[in-house]
NUGUBA-923641 format. One record per residue (C-alpha): residue number from 1; x, y negated, z. Coordinates in Angstrom, 3 decimals. Layout:
residues N
<pos=NUM	c1=X	c2=Y	c3=Z>
...
END
This chain:
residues 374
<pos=1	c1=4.158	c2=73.133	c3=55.030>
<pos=2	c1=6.074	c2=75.933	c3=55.630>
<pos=3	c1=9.044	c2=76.880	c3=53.665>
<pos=4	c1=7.719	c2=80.370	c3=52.753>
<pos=5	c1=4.559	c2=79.450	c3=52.043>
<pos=6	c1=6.032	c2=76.843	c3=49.593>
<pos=7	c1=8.372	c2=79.349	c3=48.096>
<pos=8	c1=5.331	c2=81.273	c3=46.685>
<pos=9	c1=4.096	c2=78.068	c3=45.368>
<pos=10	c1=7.352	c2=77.620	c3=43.421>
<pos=11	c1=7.911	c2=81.076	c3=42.312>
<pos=12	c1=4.351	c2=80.349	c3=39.990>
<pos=13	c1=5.341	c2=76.704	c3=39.302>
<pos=14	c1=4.918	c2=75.729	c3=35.591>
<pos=15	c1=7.793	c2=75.293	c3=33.295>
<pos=16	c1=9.654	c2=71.876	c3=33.816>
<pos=17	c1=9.601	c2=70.646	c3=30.082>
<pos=18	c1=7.980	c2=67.880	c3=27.751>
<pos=19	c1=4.567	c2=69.362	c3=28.024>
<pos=20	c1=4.123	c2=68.358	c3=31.193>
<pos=21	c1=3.607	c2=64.478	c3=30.194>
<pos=22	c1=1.180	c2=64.647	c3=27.553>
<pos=23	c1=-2.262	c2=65.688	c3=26.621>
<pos=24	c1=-2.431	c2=69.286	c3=25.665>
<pos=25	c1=1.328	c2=69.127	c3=26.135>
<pos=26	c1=1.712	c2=68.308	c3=22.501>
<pos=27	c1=4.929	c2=65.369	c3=22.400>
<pos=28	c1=4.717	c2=65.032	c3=18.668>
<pos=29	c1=0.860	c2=64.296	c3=18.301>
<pos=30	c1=1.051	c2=61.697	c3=21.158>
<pos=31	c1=4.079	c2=59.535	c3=19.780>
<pos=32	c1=1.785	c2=59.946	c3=16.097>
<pos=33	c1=-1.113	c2=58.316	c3=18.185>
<pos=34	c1=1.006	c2=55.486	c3=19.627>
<pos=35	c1=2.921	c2=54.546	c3=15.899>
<pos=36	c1=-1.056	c2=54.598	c3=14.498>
<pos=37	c1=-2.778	c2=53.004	c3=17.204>
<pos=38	c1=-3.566	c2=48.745	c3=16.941>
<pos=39	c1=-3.609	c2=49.523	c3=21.339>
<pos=40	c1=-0.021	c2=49.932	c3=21.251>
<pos=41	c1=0.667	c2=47.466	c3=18.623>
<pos=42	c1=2.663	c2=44.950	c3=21.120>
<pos=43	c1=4.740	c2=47.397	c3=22.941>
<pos=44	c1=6.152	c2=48.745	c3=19.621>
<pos=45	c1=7.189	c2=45.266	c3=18.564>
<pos=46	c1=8.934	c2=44.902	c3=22.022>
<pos=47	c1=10.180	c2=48.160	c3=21.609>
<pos=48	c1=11.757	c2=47.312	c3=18.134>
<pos=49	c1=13.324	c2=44.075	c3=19.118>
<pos=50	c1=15.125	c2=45.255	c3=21.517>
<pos=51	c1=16.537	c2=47.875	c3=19.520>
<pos=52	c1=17.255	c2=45.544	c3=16.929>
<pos=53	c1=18.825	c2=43.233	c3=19.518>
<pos=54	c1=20.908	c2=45.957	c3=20.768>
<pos=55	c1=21.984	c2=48.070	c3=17.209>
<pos=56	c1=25.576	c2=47.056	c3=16.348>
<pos=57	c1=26.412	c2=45.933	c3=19.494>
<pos=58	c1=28.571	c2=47.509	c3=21.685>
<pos=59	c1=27.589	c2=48.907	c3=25.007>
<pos=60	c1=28.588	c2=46.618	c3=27.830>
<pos=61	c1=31.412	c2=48.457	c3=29.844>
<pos=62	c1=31.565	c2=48.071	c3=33.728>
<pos=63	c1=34.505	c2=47.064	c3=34.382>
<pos=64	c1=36.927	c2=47.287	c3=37.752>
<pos=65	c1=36.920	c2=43.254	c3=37.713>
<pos=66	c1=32.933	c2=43.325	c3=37.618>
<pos=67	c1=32.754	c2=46.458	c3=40.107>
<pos=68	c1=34.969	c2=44.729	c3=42.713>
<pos=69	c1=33.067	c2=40.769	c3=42.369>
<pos=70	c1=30.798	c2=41.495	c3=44.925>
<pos=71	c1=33.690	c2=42.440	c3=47.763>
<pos=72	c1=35.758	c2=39.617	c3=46.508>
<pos=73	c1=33.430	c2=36.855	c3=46.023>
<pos=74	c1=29.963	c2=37.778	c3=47.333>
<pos=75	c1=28.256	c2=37.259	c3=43.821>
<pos=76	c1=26.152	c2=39.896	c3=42.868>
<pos=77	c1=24.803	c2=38.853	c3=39.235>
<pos=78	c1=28.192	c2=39.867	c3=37.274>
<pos=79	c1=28.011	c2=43.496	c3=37.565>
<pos=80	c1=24.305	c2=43.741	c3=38.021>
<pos=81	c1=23.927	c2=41.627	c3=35.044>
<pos=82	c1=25.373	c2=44.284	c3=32.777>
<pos=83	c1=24.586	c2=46.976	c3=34.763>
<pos=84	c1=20.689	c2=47.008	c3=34.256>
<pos=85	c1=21.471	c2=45.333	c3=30.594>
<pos=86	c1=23.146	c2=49.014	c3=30.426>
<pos=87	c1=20.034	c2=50.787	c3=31.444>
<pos=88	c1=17.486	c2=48.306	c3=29.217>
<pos=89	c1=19.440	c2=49.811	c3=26.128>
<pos=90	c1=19.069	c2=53.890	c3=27.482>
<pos=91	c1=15.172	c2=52.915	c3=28.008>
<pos=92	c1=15.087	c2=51.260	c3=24.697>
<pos=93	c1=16.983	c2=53.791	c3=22.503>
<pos=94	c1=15.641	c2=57.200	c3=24.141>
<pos=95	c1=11.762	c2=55.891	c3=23.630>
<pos=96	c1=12.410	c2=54.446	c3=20.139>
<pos=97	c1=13.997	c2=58.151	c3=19.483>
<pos=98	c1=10.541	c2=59.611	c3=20.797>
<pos=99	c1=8.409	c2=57.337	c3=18.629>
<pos=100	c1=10.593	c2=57.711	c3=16.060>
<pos=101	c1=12.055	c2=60.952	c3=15.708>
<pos=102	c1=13.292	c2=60.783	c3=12.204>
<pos=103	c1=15.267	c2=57.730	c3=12.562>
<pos=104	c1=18.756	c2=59.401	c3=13.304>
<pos=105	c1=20.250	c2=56.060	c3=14.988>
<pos=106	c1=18.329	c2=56.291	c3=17.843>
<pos=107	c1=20.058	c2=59.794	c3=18.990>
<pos=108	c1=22.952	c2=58.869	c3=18.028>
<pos=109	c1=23.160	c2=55.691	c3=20.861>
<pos=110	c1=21.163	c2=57.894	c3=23.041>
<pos=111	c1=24.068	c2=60.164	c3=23.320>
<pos=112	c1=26.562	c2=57.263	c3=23.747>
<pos=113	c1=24.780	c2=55.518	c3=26.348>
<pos=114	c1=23.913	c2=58.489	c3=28.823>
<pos=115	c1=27.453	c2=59.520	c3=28.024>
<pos=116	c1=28.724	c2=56.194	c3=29.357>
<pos=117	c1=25.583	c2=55.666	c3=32.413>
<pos=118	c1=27.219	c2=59.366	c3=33.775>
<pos=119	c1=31.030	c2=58.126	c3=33.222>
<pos=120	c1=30.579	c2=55.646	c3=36.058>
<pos=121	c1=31.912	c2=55.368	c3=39.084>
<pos=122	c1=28.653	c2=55.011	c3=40.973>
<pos=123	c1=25.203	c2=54.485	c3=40.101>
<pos=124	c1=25.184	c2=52.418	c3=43.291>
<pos=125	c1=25.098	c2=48.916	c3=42.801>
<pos=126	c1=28.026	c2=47.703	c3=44.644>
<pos=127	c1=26.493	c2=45.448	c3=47.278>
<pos=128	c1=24.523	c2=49.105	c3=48.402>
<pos=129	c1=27.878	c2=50.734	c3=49.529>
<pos=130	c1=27.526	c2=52.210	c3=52.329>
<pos=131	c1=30.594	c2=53.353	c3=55.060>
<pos=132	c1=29.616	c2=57.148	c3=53.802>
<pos=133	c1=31.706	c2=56.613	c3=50.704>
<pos=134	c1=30.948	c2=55.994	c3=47.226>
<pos=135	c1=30.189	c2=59.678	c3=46.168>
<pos=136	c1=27.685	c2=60.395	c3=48.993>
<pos=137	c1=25.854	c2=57.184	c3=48.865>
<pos=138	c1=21.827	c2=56.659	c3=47.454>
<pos=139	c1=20.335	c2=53.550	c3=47.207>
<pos=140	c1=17.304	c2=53.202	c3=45.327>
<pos=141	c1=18.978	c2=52.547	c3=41.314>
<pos=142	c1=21.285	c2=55.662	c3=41.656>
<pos=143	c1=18.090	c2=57.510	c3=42.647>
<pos=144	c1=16.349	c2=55.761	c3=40.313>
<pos=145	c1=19.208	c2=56.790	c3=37.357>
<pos=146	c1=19.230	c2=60.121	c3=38.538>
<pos=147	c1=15.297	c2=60.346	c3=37.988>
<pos=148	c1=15.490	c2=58.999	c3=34.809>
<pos=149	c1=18.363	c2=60.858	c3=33.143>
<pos=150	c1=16.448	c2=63.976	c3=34.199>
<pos=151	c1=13.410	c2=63.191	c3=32.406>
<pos=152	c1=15.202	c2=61.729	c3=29.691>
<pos=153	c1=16.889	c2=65.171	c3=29.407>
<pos=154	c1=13.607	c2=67.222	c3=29.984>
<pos=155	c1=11.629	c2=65.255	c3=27.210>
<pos=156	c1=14.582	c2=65.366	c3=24.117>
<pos=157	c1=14.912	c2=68.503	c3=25.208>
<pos=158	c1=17.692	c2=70.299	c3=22.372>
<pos=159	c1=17.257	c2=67.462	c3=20.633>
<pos=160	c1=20.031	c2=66.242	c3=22.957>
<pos=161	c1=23.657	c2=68.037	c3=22.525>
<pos=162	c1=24.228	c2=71.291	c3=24.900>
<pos=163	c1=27.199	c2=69.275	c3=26.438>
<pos=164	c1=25.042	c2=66.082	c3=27.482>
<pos=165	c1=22.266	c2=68.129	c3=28.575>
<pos=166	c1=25.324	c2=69.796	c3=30.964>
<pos=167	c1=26.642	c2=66.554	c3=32.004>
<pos=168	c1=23.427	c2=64.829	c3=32.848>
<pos=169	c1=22.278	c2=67.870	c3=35.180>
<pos=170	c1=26.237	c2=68.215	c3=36.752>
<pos=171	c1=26.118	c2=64.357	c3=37.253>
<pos=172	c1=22.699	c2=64.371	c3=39.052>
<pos=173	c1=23.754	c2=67.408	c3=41.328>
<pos=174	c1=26.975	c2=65.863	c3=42.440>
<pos=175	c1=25.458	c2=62.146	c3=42.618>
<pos=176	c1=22.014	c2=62.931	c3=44.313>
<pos=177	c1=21.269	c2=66.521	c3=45.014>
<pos=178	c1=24.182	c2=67.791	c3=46.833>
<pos=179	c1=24.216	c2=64.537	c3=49.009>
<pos=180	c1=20.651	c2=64.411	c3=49.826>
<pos=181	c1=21.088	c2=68.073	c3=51.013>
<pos=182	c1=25.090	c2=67.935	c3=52.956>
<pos=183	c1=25.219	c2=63.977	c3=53.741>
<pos=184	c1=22.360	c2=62.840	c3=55.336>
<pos=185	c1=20.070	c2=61.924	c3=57.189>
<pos=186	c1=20.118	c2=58.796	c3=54.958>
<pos=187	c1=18.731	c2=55.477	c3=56.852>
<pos=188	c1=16.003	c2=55.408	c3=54.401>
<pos=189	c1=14.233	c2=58.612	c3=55.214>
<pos=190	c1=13.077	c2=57.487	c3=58.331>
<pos=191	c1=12.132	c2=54.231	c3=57.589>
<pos=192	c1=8.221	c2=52.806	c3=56.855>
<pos=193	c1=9.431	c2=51.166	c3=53.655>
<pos=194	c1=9.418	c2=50.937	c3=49.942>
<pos=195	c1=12.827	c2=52.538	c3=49.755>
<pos=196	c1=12.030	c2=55.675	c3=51.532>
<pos=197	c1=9.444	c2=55.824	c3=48.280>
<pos=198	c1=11.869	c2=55.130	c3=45.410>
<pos=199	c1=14.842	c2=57.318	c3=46.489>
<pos=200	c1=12.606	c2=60.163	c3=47.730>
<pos=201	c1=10.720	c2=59.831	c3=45.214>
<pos=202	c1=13.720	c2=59.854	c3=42.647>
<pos=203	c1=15.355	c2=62.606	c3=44.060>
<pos=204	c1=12.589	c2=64.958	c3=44.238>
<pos=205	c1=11.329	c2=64.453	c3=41.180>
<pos=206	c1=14.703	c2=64.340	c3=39.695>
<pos=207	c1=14.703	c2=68.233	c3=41.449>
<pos=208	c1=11.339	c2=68.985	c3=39.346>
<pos=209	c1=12.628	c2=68.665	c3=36.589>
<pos=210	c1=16.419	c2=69.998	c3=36.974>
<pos=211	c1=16.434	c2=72.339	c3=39.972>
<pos=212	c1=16.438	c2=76.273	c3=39.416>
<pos=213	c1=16.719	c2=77.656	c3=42.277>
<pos=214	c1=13.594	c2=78.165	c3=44.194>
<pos=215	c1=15.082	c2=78.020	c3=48.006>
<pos=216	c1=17.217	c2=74.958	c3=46.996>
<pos=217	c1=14.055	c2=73.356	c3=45.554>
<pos=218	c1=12.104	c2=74.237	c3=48.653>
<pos=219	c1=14.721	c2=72.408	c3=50.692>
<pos=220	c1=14.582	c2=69.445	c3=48.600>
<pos=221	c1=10.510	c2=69.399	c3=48.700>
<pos=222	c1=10.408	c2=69.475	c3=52.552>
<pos=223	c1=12.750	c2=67.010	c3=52.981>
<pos=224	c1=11.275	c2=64.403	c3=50.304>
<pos=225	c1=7.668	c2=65.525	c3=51.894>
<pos=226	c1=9.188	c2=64.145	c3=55.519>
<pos=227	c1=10.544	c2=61.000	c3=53.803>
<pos=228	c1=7.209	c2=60.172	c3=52.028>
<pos=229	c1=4.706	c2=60.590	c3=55.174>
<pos=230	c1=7.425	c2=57.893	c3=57.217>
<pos=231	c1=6.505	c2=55.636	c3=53.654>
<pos=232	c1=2.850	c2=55.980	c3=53.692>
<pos=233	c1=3.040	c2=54.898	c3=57.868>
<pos=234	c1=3.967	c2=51.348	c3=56.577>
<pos=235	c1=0.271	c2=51.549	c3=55.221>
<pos=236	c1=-2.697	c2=50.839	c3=58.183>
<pos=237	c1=-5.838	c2=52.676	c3=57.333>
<pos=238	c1=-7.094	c2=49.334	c3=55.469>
<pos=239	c1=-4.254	c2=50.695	c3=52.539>
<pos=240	c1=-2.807	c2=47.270	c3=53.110>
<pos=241	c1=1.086	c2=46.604	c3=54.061>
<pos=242	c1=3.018	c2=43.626	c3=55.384>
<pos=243	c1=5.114	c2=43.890	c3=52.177>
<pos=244	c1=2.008	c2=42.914	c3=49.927>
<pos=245	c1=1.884	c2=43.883	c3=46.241>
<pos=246	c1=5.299	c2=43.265	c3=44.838>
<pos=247	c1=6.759	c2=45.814	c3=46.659>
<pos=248	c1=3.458	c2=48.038	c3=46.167>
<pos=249	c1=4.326	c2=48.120	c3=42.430>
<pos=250	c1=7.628	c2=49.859	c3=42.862>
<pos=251	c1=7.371	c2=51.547	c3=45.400>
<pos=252	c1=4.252	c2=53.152	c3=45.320>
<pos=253	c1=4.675	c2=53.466	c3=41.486>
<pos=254	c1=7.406	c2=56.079	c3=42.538>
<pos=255	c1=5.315	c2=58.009	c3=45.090>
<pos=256	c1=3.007	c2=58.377	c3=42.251>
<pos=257	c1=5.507	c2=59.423	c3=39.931>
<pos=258	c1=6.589	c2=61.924	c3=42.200>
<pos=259	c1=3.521	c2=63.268	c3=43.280>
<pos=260	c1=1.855	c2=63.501	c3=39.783>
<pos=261	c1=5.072	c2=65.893	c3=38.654>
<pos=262	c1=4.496	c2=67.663	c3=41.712>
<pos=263	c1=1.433	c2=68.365	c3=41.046>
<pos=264	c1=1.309	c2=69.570	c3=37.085>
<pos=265	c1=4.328	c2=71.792	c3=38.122>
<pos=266	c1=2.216	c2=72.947	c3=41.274>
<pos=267	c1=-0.557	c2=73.666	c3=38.740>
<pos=268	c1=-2.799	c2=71.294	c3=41.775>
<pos=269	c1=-1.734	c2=73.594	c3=44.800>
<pos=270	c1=0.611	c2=70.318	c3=45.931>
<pos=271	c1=-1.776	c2=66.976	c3=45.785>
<pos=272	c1=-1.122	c2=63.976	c3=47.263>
<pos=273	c1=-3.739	c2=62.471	c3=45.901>
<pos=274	c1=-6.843	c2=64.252	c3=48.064>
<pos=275	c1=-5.117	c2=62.602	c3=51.125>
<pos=276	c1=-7.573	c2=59.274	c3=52.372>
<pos=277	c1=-4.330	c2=56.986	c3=53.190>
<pos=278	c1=-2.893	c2=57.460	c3=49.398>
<pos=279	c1=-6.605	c2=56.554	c3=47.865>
<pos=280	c1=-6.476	c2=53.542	c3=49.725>
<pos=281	c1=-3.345	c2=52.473	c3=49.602>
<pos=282	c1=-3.638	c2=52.732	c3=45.612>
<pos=283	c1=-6.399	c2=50.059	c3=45.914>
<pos=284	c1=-4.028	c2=47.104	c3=47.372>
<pos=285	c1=-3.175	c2=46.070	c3=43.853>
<pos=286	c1=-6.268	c2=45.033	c3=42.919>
<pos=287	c1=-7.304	c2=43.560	c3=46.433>
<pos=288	c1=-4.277	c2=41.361	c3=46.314>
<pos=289	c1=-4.921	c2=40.002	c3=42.758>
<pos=290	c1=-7.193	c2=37.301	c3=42.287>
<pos=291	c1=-8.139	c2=34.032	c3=40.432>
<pos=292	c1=-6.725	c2=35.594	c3=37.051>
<pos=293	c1=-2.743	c2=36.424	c3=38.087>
<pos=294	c1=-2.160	c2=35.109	c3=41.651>
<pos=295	c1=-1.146	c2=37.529	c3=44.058>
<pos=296	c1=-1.800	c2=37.859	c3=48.018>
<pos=297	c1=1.935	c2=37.864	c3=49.674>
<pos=298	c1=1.145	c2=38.486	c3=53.441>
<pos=299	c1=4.603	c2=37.482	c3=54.247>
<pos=300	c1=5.732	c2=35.415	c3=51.468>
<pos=301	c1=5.046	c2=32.830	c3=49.070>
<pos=302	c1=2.222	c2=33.163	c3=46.881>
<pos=303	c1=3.339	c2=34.855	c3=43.160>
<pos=304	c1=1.761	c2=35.323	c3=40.036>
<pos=305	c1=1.123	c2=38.901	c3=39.465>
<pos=306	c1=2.163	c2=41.259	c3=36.922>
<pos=307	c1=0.870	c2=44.855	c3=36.777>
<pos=308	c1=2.849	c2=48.241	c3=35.459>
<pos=309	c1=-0.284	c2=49.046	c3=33.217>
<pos=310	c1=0.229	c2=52.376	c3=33.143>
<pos=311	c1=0.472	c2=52.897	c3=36.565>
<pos=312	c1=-2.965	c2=51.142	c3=37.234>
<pos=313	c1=-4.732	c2=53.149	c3=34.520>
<pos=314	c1=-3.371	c2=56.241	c3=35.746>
<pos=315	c1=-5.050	c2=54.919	c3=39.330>
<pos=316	c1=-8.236	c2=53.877	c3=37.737>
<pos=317	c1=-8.580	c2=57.419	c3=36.414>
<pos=318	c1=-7.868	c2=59.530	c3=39.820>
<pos=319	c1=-10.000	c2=57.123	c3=42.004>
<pos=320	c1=-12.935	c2=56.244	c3=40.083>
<pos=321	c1=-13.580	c2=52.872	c3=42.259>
<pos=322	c1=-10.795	c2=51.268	c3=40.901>
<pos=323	c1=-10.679	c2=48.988	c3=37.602>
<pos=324	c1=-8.891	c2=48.790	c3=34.673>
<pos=325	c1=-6.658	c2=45.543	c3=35.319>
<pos=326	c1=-6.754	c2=42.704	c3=32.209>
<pos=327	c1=-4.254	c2=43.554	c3=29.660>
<pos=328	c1=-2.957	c2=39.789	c3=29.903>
<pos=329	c1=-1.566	c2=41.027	c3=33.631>
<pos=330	c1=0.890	c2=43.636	c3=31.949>
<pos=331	c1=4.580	c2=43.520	c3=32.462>
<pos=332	c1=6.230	c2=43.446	c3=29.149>
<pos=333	c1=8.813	c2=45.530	c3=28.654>
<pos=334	c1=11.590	c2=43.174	c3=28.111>
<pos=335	c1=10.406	c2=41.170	c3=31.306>
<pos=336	c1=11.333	c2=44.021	c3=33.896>
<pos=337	c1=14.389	c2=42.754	c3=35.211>
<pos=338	c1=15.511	c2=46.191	c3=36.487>
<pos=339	c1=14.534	c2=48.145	c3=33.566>
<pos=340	c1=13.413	c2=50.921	c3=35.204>
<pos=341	c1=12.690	c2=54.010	c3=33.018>
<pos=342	c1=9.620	c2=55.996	c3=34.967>
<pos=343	c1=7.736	c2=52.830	c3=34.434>
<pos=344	c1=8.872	c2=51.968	c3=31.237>
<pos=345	c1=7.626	c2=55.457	c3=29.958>
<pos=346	c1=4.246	c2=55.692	c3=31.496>
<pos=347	c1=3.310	c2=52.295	c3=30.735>
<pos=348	c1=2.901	c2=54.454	c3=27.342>
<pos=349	c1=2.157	c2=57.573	c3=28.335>
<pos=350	c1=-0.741	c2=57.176	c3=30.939>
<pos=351	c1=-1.997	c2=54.082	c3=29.156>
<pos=352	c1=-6.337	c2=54.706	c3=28.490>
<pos=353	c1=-7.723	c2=53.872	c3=25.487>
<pos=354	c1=-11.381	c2=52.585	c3=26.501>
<pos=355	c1=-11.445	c2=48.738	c3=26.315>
<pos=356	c1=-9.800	c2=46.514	c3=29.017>
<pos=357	c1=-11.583	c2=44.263	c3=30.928>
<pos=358	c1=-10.972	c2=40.612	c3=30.704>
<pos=359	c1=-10.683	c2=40.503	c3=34.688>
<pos=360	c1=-11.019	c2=42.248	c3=37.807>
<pos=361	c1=-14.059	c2=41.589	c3=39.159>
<pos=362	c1=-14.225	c2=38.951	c3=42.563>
<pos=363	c1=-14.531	c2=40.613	c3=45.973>
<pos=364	c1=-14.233	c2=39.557	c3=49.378>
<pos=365	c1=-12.956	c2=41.745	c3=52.162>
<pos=366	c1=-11.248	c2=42.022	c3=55.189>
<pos=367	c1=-7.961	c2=44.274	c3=56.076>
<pos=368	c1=-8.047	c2=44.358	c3=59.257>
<pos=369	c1=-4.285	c2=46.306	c3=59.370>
<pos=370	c1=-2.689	c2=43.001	c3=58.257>
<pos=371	c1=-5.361	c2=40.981	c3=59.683>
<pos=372	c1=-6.561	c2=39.342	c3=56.324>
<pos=373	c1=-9.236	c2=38.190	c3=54.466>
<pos=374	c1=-9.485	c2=38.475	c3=50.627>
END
């Protein structure tokens, strides 16, 4: 698309701001529904006892011994260990404050934790340094952080102090924005892979929701547009990919993310979704799943698989064909070992309500991409 073409687009974009995520943009009747609803009933006990876990503890710092592990030893687990521990208690304390709103605790270690997640040195995790240097580095969690401290700013809205909704879009313009702009190309915007996905992704939705300026926006849309056609090539025709459906899940969870923001804030003018590779490269999830959880790895060892449920409703809903997966193939929340927020969240918010089905239905097929038969 051309850039002036997409500049009118932007210049009537909707408003970037909790109604975009919920029925009749109404935030406070949706989090009613889910504190009301038996269908939610098991992610509100998760939801609890990890808060409960986490209330009166204190944050986990990062520390310069646990930063520097991975240079001096090789061992990644000690900072990633607390680092995504770090991001379970953001996920766990901003969506108890949305469910409930009345319960001032929540806020209150909202605001210390996403004053902490922007006070470090890197959102990188260490062993994703790169020779560019630590401030003009992306890998697919700083991306990832930058994505979700944007929506976790867009959806408190002034709940959240004018100084932390200040810091959070500074941090994500000097960490993300600015770089993706001044320091590429980046390696993974040219690659057919699932990081070309996540950090494009990341970043543009991040831009969405933050961004004000419609020729900077523009610049940031073409670019993540380039990096998300060189993801979808890693796709034949069949939908199918080498990488099989554990990558699918992440990576093509945050093309969807993406594209679904891009969309509402397009008011439709910018879908993804019309194009024939994405409908049927949404469908390898449920291709690769059979005999109740075990999952087709096309070069890997077989796995049992676990679903992001709402990311497969949201699916079943845009492409007809597809089916509601089993509810016993859902990822709890505590069993997400990166604790990702955009999943986290829409495993709520894009969740249907009409009964599950006990399992997806037997088919046999062959992708011919992959050369496999299912």
């Amino acid at each position: 698309m051309q850039k002036s073409e997409l500049l009118k687009i932007i210049a009537s974009m909707k408003k970037a701001d909790e109604r975009l995520y919920y029925p009749d943009g109404d935030q406070t009747a949706f989090w009613r529904k889910v504190r009301e609803s038996p269908m939610y009933g098991d992610e509100i006990a998760g939801l609890r006892a990890a808060g409960q876990a986490h209330r009166n503890t204190p944050i986990p710092e990062v520390t310069y011994s646990l930063f520097t592990s991975f240079a001096k030893t090789g061992s990644r687990l000690e900072y990633e260990r607390v680092y995504f521990q770090r991001r379970q208690i953001l996920n766990t304390a901003v969506l108890l404050s949305l469910l409930e709103p009345e319960q001032e605790e929540h806020l209150k270690l909202v605001c210390e934790i996403l004053w902490s997640v922007c006070g470090e040195y890197t959102w990188c995790l260490p062993a994703h340094l790169s020779e560019k240097g630590v401030m003009e580095t992306i890998d697919l969690f700083s991306a990832e952080t930058g994505f979700a401290l944007s929506e976790i700013r867009c959806l408190l809205g002034d709940r959240l102090p004018a100084l932390l909704q200040a810091r959070v879009r500074d941090e994500v313009y000097m960490r993300l924005i600015a770089p993706y702009l001044t320091s590429g190309p980046y390696h993974w915007e040219t690659v057919a892979q699932h990081g070309s996905a996540v950090c494009a992704g990341s970043i543009g939705a991040a831009a969405l929701l933050l961004v004000k300026d419609k020729e900077t926006l523009a610049d940031i849309l073409i670019k993540v547009e380039s990096g998300l056609e060189c993801y979808l090539q890693g796709f034949g025709i069949d939908g199918a990919c080498l990488e099989g459906p554990g990558y699918w899940n992440d990576d093509f969870g945050y093309f969807v993310y993406y594209a679904d923001l891009l969309r509402r804030r397009s008011r439709g003018t910018l879908d993804w979704f019309q194009m024939n590779k994405v409908s049927s490269t949404a469908r390898l999830q449920q291709e690769c799943i059979f005999d109740g959880r075990s999952t087709v790895h096309f070069s890997g060892p077989q796995q049992q698989g676990n679903v992001f449920l709402g990311l497969s409703h949201y699916l079943a809903t845009e492409y007809p064909v597809l089916e509601v997966p089993a509810i016993l193939l859902r990822t709890r929340y505590t069993n997400d070992h990166y604790s990702c927020w955009a999943p986290a969240l829409r495993n709520l918010i894009w969740r249907r309500a009409e009964e599950e089905m006990q399992e997806w239905a037997t088919l046999s097929q062959y992708l011919p991409d992959v050369q496999h038969h299912l």
